[in-house]
N, C-alpha and C positions, 0 to 999 in steps of 0.2 A: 191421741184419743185414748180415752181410759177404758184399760183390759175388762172386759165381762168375767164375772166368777158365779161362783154358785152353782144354781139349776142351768146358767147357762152350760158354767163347765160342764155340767154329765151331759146334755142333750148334745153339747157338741160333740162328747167323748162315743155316744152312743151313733153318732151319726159316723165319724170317724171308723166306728168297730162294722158298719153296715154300710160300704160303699156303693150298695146296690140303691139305697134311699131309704125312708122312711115314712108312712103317714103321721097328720098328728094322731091319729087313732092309736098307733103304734107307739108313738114313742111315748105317750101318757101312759100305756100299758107300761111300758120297759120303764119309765121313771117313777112310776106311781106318782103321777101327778097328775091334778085333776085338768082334762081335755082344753075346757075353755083358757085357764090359763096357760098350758102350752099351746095355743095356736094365737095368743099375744105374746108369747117371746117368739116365738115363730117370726110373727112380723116383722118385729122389734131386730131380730137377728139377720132376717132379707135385708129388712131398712139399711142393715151396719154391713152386709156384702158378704157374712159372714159363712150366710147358706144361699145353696140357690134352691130354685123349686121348679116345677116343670107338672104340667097336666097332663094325668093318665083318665080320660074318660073325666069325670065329674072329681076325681081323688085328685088331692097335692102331694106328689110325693118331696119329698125335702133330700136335699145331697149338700154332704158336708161344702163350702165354696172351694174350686180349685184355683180362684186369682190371689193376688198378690195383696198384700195387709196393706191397708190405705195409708198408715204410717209410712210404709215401703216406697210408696209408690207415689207419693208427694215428695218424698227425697229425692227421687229418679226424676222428679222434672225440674225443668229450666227455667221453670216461671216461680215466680212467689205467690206461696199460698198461704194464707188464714183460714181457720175453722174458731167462729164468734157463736156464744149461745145468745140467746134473745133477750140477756141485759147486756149484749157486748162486750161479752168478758172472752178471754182469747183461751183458745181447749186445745187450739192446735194450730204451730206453724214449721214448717218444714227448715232447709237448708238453706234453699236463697235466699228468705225472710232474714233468718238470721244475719249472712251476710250484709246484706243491702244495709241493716238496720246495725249494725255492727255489733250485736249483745246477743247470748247464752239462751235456751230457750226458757229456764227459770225465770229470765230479763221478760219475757211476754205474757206464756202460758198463767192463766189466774189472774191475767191483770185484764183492766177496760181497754178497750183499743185506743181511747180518747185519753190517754192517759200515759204514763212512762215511755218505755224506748219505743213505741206504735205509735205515738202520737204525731210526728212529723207524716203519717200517713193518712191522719183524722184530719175532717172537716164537717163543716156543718153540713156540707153538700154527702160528704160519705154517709155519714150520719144518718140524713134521712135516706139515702139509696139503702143502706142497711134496713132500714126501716121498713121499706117498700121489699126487699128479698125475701123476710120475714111472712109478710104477708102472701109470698108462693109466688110473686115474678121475680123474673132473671130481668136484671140491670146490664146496661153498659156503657162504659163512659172513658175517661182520658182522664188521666190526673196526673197537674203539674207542681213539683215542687223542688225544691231548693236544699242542693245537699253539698257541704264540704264547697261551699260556693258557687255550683252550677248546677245551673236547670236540668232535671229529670224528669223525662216524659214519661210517663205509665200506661197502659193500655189494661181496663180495669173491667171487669165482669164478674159479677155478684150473681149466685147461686141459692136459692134454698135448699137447705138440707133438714131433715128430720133425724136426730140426736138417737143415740140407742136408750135412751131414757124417755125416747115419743115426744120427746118437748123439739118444740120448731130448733133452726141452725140458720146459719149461713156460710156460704163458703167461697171466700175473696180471693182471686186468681190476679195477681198482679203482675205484668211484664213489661220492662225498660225496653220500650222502643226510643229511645232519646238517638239514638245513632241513627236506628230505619228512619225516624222523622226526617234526621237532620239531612241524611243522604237523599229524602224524597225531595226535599225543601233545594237543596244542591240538584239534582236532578233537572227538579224543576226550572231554576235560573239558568239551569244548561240547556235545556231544550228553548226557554225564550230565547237566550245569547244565541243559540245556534239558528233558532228560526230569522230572530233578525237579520243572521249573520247570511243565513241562505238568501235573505230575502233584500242584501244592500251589497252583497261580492258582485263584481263584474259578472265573474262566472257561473253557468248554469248548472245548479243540481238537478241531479237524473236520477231514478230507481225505476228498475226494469225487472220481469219476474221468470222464471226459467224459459219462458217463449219469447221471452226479447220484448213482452207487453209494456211501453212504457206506465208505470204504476205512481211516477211523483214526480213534475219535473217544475222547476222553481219560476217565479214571475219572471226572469230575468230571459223566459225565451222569447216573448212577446217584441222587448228589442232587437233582439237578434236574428229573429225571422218573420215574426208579424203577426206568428200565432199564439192565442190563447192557449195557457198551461191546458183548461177544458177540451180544445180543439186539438191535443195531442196524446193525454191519455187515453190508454186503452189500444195505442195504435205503435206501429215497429218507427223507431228512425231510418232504415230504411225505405220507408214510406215516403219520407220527405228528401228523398236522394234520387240520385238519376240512377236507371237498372243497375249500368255496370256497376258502380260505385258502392247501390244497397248491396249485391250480391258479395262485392269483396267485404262489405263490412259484416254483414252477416257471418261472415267466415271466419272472421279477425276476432268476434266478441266467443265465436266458438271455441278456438284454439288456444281461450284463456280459461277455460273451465278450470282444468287441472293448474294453473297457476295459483300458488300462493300468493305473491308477490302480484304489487298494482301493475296496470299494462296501459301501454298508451298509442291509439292508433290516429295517426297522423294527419293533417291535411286531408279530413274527406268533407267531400261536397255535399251540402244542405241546398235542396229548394227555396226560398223565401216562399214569402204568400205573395207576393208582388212577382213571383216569378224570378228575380235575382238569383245567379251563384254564388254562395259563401263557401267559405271551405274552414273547418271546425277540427281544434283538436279535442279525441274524445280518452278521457284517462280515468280509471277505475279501479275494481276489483272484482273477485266474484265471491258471492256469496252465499254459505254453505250451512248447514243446519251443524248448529255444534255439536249437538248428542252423537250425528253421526255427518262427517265433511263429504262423504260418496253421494249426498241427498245435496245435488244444487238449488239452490231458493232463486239464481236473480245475481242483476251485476246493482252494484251503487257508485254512483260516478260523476263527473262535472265536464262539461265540452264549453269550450272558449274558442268565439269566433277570431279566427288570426289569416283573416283576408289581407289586412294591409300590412300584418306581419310580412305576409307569403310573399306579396306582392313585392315589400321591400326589399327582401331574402332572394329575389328570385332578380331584381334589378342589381345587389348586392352582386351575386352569383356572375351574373353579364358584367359586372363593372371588374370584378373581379376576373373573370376569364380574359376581358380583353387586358386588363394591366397584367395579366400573364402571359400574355401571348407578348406583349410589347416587353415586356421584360426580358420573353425567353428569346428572344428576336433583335435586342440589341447586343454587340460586341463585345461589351462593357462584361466581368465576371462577379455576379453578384450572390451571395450565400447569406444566408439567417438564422442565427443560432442561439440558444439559451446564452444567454450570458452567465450564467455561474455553472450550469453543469455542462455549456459548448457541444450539449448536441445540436443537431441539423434539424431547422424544420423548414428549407427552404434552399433549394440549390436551380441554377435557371441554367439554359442550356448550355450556355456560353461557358460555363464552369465544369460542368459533366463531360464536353471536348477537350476542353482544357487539358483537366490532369487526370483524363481520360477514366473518369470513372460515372457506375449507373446511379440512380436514385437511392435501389436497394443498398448499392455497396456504403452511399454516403448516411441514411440510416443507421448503419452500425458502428458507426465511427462520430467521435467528436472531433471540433477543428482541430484542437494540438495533434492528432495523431496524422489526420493529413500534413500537418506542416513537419514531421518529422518524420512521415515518411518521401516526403521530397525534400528532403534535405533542409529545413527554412527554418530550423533551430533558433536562431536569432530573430525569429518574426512571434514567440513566445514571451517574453520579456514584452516587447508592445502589444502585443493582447493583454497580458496582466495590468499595463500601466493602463490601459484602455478602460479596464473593468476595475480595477481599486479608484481612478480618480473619477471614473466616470464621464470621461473627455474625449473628445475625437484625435486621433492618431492619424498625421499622414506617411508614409514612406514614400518614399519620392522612386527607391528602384531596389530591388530585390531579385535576390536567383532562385529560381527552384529548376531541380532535376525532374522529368517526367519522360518517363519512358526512356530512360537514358539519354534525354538531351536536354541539355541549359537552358532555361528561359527565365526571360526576364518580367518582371508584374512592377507597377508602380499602383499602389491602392492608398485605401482611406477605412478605418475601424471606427464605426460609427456608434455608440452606447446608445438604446433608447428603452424607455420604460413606459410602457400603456399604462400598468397598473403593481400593483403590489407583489403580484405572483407571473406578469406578465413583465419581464427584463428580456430585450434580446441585441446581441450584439451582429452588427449590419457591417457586413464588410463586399465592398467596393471596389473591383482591382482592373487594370485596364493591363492589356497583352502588350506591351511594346519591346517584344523579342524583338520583331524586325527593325524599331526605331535604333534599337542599341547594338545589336547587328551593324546598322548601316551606319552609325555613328563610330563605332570599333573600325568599319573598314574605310571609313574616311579618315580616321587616323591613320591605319598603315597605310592605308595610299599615299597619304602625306611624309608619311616616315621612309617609304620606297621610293618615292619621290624626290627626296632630300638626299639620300642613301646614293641614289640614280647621281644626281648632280655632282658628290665628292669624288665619283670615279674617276679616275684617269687612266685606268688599264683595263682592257679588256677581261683578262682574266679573273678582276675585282668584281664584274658585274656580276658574276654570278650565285654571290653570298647574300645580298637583299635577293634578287629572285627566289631564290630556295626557299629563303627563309620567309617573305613578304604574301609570295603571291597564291599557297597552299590558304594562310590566315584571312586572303581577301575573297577571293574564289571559292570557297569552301570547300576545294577539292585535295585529301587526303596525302599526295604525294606528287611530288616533283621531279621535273628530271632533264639536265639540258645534251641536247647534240648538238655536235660541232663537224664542219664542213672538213673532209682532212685533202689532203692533196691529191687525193686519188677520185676526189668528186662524189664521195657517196658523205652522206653522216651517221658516228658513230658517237655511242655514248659518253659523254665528258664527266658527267655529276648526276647524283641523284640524291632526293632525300623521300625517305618512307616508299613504301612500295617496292617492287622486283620490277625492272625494265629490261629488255631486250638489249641487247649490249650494239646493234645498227640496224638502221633502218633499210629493209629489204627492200632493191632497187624497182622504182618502177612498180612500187605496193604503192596502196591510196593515202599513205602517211608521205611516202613519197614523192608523190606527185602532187598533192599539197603543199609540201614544204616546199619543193622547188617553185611551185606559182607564187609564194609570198606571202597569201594572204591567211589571216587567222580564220582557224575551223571550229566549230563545237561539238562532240557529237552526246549527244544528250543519249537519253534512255531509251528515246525511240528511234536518233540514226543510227545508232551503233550495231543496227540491226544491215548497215550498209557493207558489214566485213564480211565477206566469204567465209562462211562455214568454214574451222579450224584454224582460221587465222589470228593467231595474235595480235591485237593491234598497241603494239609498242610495249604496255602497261600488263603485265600478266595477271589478267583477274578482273580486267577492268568492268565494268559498268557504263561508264561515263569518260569520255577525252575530249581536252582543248589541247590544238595545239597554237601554240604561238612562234611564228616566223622571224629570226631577227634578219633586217636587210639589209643589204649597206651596198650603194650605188648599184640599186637594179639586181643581187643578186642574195641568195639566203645563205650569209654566211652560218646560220645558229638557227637551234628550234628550243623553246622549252615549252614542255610536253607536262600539264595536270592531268592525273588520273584519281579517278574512285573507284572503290570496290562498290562502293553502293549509287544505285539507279538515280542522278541525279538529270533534272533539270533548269539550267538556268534562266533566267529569266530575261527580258531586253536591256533592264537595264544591268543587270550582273557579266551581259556579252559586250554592250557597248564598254563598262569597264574593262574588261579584259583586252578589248582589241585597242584602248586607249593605252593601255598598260604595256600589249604588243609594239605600239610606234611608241614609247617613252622609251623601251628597253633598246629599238631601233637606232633611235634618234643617239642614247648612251653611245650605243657599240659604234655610232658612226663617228660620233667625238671622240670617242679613243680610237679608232682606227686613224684616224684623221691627225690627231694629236701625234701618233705614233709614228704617221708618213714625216710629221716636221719636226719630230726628233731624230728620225732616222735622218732626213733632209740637212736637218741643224747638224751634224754629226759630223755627215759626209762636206759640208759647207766648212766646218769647222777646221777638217781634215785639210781643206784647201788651203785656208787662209794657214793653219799653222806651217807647211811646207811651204808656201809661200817667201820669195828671198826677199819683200820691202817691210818697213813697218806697217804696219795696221792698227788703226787702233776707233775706238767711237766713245764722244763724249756729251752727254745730257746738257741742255740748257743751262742748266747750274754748276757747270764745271767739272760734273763727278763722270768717272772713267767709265763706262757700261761693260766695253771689250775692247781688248789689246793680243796682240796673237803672241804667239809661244818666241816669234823670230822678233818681235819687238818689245817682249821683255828680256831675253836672251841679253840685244844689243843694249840695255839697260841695265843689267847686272841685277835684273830682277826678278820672282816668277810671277806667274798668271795674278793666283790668287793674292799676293802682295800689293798689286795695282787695282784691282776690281775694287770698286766703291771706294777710291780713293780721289781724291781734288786735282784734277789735271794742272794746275797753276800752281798751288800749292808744292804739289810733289815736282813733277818735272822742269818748270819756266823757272830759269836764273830768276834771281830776286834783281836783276838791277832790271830786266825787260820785261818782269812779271806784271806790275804796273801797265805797261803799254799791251804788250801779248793780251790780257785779258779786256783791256777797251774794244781793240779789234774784235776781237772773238763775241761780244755782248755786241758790238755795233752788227758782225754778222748775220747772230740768230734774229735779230731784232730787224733786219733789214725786209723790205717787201718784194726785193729783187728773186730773178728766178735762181733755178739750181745749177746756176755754170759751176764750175768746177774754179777752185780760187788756188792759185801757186804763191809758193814765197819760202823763203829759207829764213829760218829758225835755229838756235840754240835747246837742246833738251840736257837735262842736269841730269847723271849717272846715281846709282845707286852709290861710287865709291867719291864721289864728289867731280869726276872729269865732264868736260860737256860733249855733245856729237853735233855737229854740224849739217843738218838735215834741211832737205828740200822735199816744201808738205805739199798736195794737193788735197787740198778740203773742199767740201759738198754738204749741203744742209741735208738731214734726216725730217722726214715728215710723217704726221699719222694719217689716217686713212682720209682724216677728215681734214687735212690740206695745212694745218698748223705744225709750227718747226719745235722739232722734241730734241735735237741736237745737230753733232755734225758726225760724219764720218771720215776721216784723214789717211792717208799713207803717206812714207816717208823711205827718200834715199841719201843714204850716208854720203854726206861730203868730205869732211874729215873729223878727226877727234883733234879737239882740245885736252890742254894739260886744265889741272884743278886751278883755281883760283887762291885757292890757301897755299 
């Protein structure tokens, strides 16, 4: 706007030097200027802002303006402004004009609006709005136009102004709402999306006001319960709930004030209008006045009826409890565990006995760490092969240590995959310590057994005992007494453990052993010793003893002990006292054996002092026995004749021939066992012959068939050799 000079200048200067005011009386005095014409720049200078004026009584007094220069203060705003005189020529436009319009204000000032860099802001429509401001009303209007390629919305109001030259003005405030449009315009298509949106979701929107007043709640409750949105504003949801239920929810929507964060309270029961239970999850927020968050307004929120959820969830729950209960309740050891990071989310009873551990302990642990801490090193390698190829693994038998004892598992590692983030590896394992147990000890039974059978000596049987019958019995140490000549028994061998070196006369080990029969005493007879009595085993727990007999009398005992409290079981006793008559049955054979060596010896002893020949030959000719006095007279020894051809070696070759028909016609004959004579030649070791008179007798087996003969022979005379 163009500066005032002149008479303005002094009367503003005089106004300036007089901040108390001035009248026009006054200041025409102080300017020498005539009154009428200073109380029209008076006007003219109110008109421009330049003075203010204020009523004292009927007087004006005038004070210089203390606001801010309208040039100033069009700069300072954010809108665009024009100042047009009444041929639409431009007198003034500030800083946003310039901008928006991209040009200098020499580019507008003196020009038409409808003309140069103004002109993409002319229209015929502005035109006459200008026209109409002129004539003293305020316009307003929207004007759209096109800039740099995109539409620009304007929100436009036209002002009259009176000019400090008293000729009319206007004054054009123009402001780019082109964003506030377009965000309303956005807004708008948000609120239909979202109404539709409320108005086609399954789930029901709620808005409730700091008394829990429902204030909005969406068509979608009418399927839900049967009431009209109508028939529920204004009113609590706990209205439509059973007491208890309103009262806990009341409490639940309370305890969310102070939450930031949405909350959601779960399965609570709705009324129907038909009477019906539903049960509704109810999920929100609350909501807080932003100027200040301590002022609660009200929850906004959505509940979804999840009856057949519940229902399913809750039949899920029972189907699930009882496939746990059947799980945890069968034999079988079953665990379930991530397959890539092998933690636990699944152990059943049968497994927690097992390897004796709780839920908690199996939560902090993954399977490799179970499997190395009982030792099952090697069952890692088939978990890996299990989860790289993705395949089921069986192991047929495996050891693991638990609690310091061996057990055996035979399982199956089952890979499965629900879903992407759901892999878990399902392992399967069945207990068969005791199959493998009982399987171990039917081999050494059989190995003791066999062992039992090669003995020929009494003092042999008692190296498989030692060794056998500790691994079948499970009892820790072994130990045999033997019967001495004085009638008591004293310690012969022991393996593992400390034994009593004899068994004290007429003690209950005692008089056990002398009755014959095998004893056990488990964890609970052992309680049958006399206080301070050792019973055989020092330390013991547990004793079997076992009786060896031999014709009615206990020559032998061998005696299992444990330190630790065992009990066996019927069939681990019936083994033992099978084991007791096998070791019997042994010692009886070699006792027995022993009598018909000693027998053989003493028989032998006979026949060699003996003054005839003697001799016994097989069916087939070959020599069995010849005595010491009938190879003597032969110029032969024992072992020289034994398994040699009776015919061969001793029968002259001219009567070899005939001697041996006779001899095949004898064994061959069906007649009885008389006794047959006849004199013979036998052929010397140095070539001479002996003239012998035999008496032969057929040999037979048990079973009535002829196995040889047996012969004796008295020297007749010696012949000279035949050479």
């Amino acid at each position: 706007m163009v500066e005032l000079t002149g008479d303005f200048s002094e009367i503003l200067t005089l106004l300036q030097d007089n901040p108390r005011g001035m009248s026009v009386t006054e200041i025409a005095d102080a300017a020498h200027i005539n009154r009428n014409t200073v109380a029209r720049y008076m006007d003219n200078l109110l008109l421009a802002g330049r003075v203010e004026m204020r009523m004292f009584g009927k007087a004006k007094v005038f004070f210089l303006s203390k606001r801010i220069p309208v040039s100033a203060m069009l700069n300072l705003s954010s809108e665009m402004v024009l100042l047009t005189d009444a041929d639409l020529t431009v007198i003034q436009a500030n800083e946003a004009v310039l901008a928006f319009l991209s040009c200098t204000e020499e580019d507008l000032v003196g020009h038409t609006i409808y003309e140069g860099h103004a002109s993409p802001l002319c229209s015929g429509v502005l035109t006459e709005q200008i026209r109409t401001a002129l004539r003293g009303d305020t316009v307003r209007g929207e004007l759209r136009l096109f800039k740099d390629g995109e539409e620009k919305i304007l929100d436009q109001r036209l002002y009259p102004l009176v000019l400090p030259d008293g000729k009319p003005g206007v004054t054009i405030i123009l402001d780019d709402i082109t964003e506030h449009v377009q965000a309303e315009a956005a807004l708008e298509q948000s609120e239909n999306m979202f109404r539709r949106l409320v108005e086609t979701v399954s789930d029901v929107i709620w808005s409730v006001d700091e008394n829990s007043l429902i204030q909005y709640i969406s068509p979608q409750i009418a399927s839900v319960t049967g009431y009209q949105p109508s028939e529920m504003i204004g009113k609590r949801f706990s209205d439509f709930m059973p007491s208890g239920a309103g009262s806990r929810f009341a409490w639940g929507l309370l305890s969310e004030v102070s939450k930031d964060n949405g909350f959601s309270l779960i399965e609570f029961p709705l009324l129907t209008k038909d009477g019906r239970k539903i049960y509704c999850d109810f999920t929100g927020t609350p909501v807080l006045l932003e100027e200040d968050e301590s002022i609660f307004l009200g929850y906004n929120g959505a509940l979804r009826d999840v009856s057949e959820q519940r229902q399913a969830q809750q039949g899920a729950k029972r189907w699930k409890s009882f496939l746990d209960a059947v799980i945890d309740n069968i034999p079988a050891l079953i665990t379930v565990s991530d397959l890539n990071t092998h933690q636990f989310y699944y152990v059943n009873h049968a497994a927690e006995t097992f390897l004796q551990k709780g839920k908690q302990e199996f939560r902090l642990k993954a399977l490799p760490d179970v499997l190395r801490e009982t030792g099952a090193d090697e069952l890692l390698d088939t978990v890996e092969t299990a989860v790289s190829f993705h395949q089921t693994m069986r192991v047929k038998e495996t050891v693991l240590t638990v609690g310091g004892e061996q057990k055996y598992l035979s399982m199956q590692m089952i890979p499965m995959t629900l879903s992407v983030d759901r892999e878990y590896l399902i392992l399967i394992a069945e207990d068969i310590t005791e199959d493998v147990r009982d399987r171990k000890r039917q081999e050494s039974i059989r190995e003791f057994l066999t062992a039992l059978e090669g003995v020929v000596a009494i003092q042999d049987i008692w190296d498989p005992v030692l060794a056998y019958l500790p691994e079948i019995s499970g009892f820790e140490a072994a130990a045999v007494y033997q019967r001495s000549i004085f009638d008591d028994y004293i310690l012969f061998r022991q393996e593992g453990g400390r034994f009593v070196p004899a068994v004290d006369a007429d003690s209950i080990p005692d008089r056990i052993i002398r009755k014959g029969e095998p004893a056990v005493f488990d964890k609970y007879r052992m309680g049958l010793f006399p206080e301070g009595d050792i019973p055989l085993m020092i330390g013991a727990k547990s004793l079997v003893l076992l009786p060896v007999v031999f014709r009615g009398k206990t020559v032998a005992c061998v005696v299992l002990g444990s330190s630790s409290p065992l009990c066996p079981d019927t069939a681990l006793q019936g083994i033992l006292e099978s084991a007791a008559f096998q070791i019997s049955t042994a010692a009886s054979r070699c006792f027995v054996q022993d009598e018909l060596l000693r027998e053989r010896d003493r028989t032998r002893k006979y026949i060699d002092v003996a003054g005839v020949f003697l001799a016994a030959v097989s069916r087939d000719g070959t020599i069995e026995l010849i005595n010491r006095h009938g190879a003597d007279m032969l110029g032969y020894t024992e072992e020289e004749l034994i398994g040699k051809n009776w015919f061969e070696t001793l029968v002259p070759e001219r009567v070899r021939e005939s001697r041996l028909a006779a001899f095949q016609q004898m064994v061959s004959s069906t007649r009885g066992d008389s006794v047959s004579t006849h004199k013979g030649a036998v052929l010397c070791a140095d070539g001479t012959e002996l003239e012998i008179c035999w008496r032969s007798s057929l040999l037979r087996e048990e079973c009535g068939s002829i196995s040889g003969i047996v012969t004796s022979g008295d020297l007749i005379q010696q012949k000279p050799s035949i050479s």
